[in-house]
LOMAR-981981 format. One record per atom (N, C-alpha, C): residue in one letter; x, y, z. Coordinates in steps of 0.2 Angstrom, whole numbers, plus 5000, padded with zeros to 4 digits. Example, Ala and Ser with C-alpha at 12.3 -4.5 7.8 and 13.67 -1.06 7.14 Angstrom:
2
A506649725039 A506249785039 A506649845039 S506449895035 S506849955036 S506450005039 
END
This chain:
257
X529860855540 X529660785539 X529260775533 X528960835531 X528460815524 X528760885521 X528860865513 X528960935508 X528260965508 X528261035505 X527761055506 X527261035500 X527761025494 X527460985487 X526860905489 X527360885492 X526860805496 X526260825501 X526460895506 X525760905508 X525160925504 X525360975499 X524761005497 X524560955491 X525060905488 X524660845483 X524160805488 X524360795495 X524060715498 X523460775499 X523460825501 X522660875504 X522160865498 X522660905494 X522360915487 X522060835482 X522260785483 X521960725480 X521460685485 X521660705493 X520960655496 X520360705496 X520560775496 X519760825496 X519560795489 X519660815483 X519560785476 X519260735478 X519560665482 X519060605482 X518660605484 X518460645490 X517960655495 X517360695491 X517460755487 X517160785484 X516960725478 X517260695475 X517060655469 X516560595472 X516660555478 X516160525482 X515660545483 X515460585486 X515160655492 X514760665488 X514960705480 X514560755477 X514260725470 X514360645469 X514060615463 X514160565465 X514160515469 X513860455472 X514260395468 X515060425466 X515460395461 X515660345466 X515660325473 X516260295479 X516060225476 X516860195475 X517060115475 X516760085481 X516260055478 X516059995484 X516659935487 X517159945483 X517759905483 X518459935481 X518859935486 X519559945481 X519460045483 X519360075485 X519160135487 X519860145491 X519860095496 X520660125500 X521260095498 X521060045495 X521860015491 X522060095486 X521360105481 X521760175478 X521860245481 X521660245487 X522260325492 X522560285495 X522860225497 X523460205497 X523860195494 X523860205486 X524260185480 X524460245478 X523860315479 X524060375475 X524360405480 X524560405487 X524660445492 X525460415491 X525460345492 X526260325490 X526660345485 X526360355480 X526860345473 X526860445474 X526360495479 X526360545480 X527160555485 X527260525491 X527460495494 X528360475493 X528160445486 X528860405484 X528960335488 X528260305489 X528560235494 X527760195492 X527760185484 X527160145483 X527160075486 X527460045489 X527559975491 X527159995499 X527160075502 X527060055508 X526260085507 X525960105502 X525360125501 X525160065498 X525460005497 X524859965493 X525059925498 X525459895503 X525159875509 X524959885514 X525059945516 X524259965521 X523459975518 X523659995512 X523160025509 X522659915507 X522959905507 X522859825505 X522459795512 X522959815520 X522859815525 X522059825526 X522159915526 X521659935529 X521059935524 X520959905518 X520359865514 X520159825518 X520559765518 X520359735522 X519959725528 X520159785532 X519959785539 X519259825535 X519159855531 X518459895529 X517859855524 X518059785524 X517559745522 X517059745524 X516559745518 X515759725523 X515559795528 X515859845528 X515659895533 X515359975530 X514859965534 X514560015528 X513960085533 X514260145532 X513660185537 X513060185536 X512560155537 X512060165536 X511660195542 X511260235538 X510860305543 X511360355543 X511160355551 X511760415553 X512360405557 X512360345557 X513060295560 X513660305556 X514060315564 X514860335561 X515260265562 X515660275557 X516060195556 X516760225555 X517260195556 X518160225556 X518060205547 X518160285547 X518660325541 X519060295539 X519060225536 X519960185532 X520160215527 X519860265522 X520060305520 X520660345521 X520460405526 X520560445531 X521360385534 X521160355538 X521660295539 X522260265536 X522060265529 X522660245527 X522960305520 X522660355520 X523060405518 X523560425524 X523360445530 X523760455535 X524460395537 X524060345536 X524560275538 X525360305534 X524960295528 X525560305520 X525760375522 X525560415521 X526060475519 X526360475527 X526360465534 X526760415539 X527160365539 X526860325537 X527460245535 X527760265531 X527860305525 X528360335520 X528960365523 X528860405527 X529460445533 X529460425538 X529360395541 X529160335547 X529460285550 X529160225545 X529060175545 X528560145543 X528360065542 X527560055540 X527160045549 X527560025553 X527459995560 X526960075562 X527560155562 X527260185564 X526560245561 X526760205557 X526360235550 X525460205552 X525660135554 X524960095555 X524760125561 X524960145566 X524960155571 X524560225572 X524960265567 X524560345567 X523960345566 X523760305560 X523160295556 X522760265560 X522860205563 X522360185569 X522060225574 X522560275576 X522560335579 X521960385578 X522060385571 X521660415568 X520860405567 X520960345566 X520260315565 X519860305572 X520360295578 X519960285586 X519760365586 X519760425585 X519960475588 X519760535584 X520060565580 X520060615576 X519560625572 X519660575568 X519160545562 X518360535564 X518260505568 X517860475571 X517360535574 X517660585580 X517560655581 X517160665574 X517660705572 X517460765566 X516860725559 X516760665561 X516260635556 X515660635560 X515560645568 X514860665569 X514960725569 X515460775571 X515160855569 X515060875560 X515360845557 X515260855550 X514360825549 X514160775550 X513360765550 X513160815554 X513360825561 X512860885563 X512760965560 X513160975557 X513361035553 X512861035546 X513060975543 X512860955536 X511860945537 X511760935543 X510860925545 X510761015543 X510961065545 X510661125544 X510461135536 X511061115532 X511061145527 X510261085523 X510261035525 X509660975523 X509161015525 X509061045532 X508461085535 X508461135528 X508761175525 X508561225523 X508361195516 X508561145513 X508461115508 X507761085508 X507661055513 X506861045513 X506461105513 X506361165517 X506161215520 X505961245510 X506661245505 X506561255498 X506161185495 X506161145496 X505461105493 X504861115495 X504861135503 X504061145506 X503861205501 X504261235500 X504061305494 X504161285487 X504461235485 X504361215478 X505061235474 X505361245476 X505861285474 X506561245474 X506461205468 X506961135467 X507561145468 X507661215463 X508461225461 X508561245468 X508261305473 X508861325480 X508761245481 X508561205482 X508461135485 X509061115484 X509261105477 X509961065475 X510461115476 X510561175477 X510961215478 X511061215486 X510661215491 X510661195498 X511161125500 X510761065494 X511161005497 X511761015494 X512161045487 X512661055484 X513261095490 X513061125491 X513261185497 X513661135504 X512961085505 X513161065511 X513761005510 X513860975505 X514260945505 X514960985505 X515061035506 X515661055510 X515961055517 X515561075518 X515761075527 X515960995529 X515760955526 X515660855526 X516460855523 X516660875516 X517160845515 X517860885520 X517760965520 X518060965525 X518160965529 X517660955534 X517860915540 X518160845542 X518060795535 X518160735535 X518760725531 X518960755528 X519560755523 X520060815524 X519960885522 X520660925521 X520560945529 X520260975531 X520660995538 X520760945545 X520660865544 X521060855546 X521860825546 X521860815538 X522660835537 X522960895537 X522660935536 X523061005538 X523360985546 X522860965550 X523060975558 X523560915559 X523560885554 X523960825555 X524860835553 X524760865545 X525260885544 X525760955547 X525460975549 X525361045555 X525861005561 X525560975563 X525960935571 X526260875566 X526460835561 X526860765563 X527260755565 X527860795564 X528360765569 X528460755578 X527960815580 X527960805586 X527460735588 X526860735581 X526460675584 X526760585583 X527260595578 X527560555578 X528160515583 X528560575586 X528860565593 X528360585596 X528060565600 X527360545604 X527160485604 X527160475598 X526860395597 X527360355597 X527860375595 X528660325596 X528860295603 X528760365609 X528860355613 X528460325618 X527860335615 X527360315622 X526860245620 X527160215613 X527060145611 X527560105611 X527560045616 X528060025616 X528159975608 X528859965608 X529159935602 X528659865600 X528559825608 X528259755606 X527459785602 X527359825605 X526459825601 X526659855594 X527159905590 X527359905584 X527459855581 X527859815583 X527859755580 X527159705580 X526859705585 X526259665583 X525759715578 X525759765577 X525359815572 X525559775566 X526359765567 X526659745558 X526459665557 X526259635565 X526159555565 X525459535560 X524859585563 X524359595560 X524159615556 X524559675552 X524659685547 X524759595541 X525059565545 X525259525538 X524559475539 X524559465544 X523759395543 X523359425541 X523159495540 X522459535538 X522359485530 X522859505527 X522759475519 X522459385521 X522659355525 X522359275525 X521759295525 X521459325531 X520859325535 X520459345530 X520659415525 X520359435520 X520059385517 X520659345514 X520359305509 X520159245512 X519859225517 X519659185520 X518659205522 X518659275523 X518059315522 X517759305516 X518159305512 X517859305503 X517559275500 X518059195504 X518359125501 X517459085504 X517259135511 X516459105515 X516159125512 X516059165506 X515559195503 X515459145496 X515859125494 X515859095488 X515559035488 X515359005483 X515358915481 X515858875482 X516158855486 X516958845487 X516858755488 X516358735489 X516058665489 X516358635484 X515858675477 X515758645470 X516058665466 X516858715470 X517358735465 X518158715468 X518158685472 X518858685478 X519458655471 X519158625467 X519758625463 X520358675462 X519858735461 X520158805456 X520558825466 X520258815470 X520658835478 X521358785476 X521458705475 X522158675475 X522358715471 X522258715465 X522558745457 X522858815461 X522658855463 X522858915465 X523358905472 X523258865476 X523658845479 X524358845478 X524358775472 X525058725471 X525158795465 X525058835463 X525258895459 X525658925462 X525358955469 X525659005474 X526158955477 X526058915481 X526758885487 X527058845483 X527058815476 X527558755474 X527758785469 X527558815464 X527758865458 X528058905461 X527958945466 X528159025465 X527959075461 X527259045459 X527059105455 X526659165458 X526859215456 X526359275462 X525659275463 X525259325466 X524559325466 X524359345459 X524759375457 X524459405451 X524459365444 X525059325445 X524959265440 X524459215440 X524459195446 X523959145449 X523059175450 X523059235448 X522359255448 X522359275439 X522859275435 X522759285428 X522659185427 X522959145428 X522759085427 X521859075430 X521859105435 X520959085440 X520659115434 X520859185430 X520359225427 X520259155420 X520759145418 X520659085410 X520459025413 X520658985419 X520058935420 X519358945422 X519159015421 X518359045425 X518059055416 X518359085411 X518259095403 X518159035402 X518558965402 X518658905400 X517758885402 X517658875408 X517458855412 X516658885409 X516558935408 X516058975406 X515858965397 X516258935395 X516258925387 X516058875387 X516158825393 X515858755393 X515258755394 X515158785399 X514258785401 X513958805396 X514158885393 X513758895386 X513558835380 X514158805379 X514058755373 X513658715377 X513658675383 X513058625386 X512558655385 X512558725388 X511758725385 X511458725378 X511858765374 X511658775368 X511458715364 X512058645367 X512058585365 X511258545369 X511258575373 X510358545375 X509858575373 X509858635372 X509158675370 X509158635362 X509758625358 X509658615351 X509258525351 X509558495357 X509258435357 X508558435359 X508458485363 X507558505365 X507158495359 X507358545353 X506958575347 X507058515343 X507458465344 X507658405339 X507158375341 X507158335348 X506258315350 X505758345347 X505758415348 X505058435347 X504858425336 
END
């Protein structure tokens, strides 16, 4: 099902990104899982399906954040599995793996990875109570291992180890109609997204720039990407005017005085 060239890149680039998050506090507050669903596909040879699940399962990862010691589903984890799945798959059963993944596997091994990861914190204090800074960052360096791999490379080992049995598994024991409602929900994700975004914004005192982008997208045909390169030059426009009003009143202030 999978070369062995494609196993050991997708292992070897989500530990790198785990390690690169994990061990210098680099993690995209945004955009984190669109980029392992973009590098897993074009890994994959099926970038279209890593940047719509990956696009997908952003979406669903809004706004969600572990704080403490709360376990939240792995979208990361999620949508590297989805994609290098949906690539030999499908996307339907690809979503489905990944979901899979994040009710079950993921979820498991991201509380024993914190339980695990607590000893190595225990010893790194134990080296502060005695002043001894360096074993300290050496303790908590250390322990970020066990965390990435429990959370990243060995469960895709276990994954790519069993997929084709796990994938005839799921083929057969999901029926077709819920595949296609996976692919149903995959498409409204992207509204809902930007409908989440759309309730954060000033959207009162700017609904203009919402029809502009509108009659851009449904009556032109112009893509999102067009239609947010015009949003970006009417936001510059927009911005150079304020500037000049103000410049233009602060100089009328100093004309009074």
């Amino acid at each position: 099902m999978f070369s062995i060239p494609q196993m050991v890149l997708v292992t070897l680039w989500f530990t790198f990104y785990n390690l690169l998050t994990s061990g210098t506090g680099l993690g995209l507050a945004a955009g984190g899982v669109v980029l392992n669903g973009l590098v897993v596909g074009a890994i994959m040879g099926d970038i279209s399906t890593g940047f719509y699940l990956g696009g997908t399962y952003e979406l669903m990862n809004i706004g969600l954040n572990p704080l403490g010691g709360s376990t939240v589903p792995n979208y990361n984890m999620g949508v590297v599995v989805g994609v290098a799945f949906g690539a030999v798959a499908g996307v339907e059963t690809g979503m489905a793996v990944g979901i899979v993944v994040l009710a079950t596997l993921a979820s498991t091994l991201d509380v024993l990875a914190k339980m695990v990861g607590s000893f190595f914190l225990h010893k790194a204090q134990d080296a502060v109570g005695k002043k001894n800074i360096k074993g300290a960052m050496n303790w908590i360096r250390l322990g970020f291992w066990p965390r990435i791999l429990l959370d990243a490379t060995i469960p895709l080992i276990i994954l790519f180890a069993f997929g084709a049995p796990l994938v005839e598994a799921i083929n057969s024991v999901i029926p077709a109609w819920l595949l296609s409602g996976f692919k149903t929900a995959g498409n409204m994700l992207p509204a809902i997204g930007f409908a989440i975004l759309l309730r954060s914004m000033n959207i009162k005192g700017n609904f203009q720039y919402v029809i502009i982008g509108f009659v851009l997208y449904a009556y032109l045909g112009i893509g999102a990407l067009g239609a947010a390169l015009v949003g970006v030059a009417l936001a510059m426009i927009a911005y150079q005017n304020n500037v000049r009003i103000a410049e233009a009143q602060n100089m009328g202030g100093v004309g009074d005085e």
